[in-house]
N, C-alpha and C positions, 0 to 999 in steps of 0.2 A: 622204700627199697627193701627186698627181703633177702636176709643173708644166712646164711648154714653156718653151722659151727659144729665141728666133729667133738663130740663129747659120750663122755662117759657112764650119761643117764640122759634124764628125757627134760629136764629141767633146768631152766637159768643158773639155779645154785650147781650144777653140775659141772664139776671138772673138766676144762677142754680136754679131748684128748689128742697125741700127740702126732696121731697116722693119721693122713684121710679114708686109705682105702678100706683099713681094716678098725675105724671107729664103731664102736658097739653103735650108735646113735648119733643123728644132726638134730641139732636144735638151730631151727629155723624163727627166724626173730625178724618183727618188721621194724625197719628205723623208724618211722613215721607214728605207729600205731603202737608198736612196742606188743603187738600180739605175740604168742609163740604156739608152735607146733613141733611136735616131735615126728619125724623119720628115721625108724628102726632101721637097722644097716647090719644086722644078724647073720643075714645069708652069706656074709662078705668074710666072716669074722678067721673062716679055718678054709678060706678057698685056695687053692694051689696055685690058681695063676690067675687074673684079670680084678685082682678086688678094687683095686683102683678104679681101671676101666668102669665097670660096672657099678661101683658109687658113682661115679660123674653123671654117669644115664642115669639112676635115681636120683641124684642132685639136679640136676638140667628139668627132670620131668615137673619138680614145684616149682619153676621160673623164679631159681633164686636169680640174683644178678650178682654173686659174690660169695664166696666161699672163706671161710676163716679157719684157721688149722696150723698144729707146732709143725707139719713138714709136710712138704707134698713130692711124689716119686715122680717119674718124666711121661709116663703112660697115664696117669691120671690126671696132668697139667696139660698136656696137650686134650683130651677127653674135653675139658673144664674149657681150654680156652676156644675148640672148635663151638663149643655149643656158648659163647661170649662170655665166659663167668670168668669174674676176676680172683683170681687167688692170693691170699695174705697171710702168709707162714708169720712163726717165730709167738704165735699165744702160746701162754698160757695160764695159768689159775682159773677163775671160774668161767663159764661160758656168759655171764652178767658181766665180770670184768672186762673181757675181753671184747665182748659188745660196746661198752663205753668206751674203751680206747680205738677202738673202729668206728665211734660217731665222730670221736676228737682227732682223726683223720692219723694217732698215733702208730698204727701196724703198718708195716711194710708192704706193700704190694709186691710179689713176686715175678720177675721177669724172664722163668723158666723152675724148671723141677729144685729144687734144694736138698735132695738125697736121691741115693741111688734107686734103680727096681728091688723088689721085696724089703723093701726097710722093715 
């Protein structure tokens, strides 16, 4: 399974960050294979409205099946859930840590937005 973690750089050792929609970068990590790739999230970072939105569309387009993230706003939880992607607030420390407590089934699954719009 391949899962996205909004972070702060383009690497494991990178700090989750704490927004989905306005994360500098996803590290995309596979449970299975433990591959990673980076998706830049730049364009998103000073946008006036729809950053959420618009991560989810780049998030949905690498067939992650799960998204990892310290909060998610209601416009980009619904984005996430229309295109089937499971959302799991409440990381943080490194996007490695936060990987192992998502294999150890430790992170919350979210059953709706956990912060308002423009967090």
């Amino acid at each position: 399974m391949r899962v996205a973690f909004t972070a702060k750089g383009s690497n494991p050792e990178a700090e989750v960050d704490p927004r989905f929609g306005r994360a500098p970068t996803f590290v995309i990590m596979d449970t299975e294979t433990e591959a990673v790739e980076a998706l830049d999230n730049q364009q998103n970072l000073n946008a006036v409205q729809g950053a959420g939105i618009q991560a989810a569309q780049n998030v949905a387009a690498t067939g992650v099946a799960a998204v990892v993230t310290g909060h998610c706003g209601p416009k980009a939880f619904r984005a996430l859930s229309a295109a089937n992607i499971s959302v799991y607030v409440g990381a943080s420390g490194t996007v490695r840590d936060a990987f192992g407590k998502f294999k150890k089934g430790e992170l919350k699954q979210a059953d709706g937005a956990d912060v308002d719009g423009h967090w």
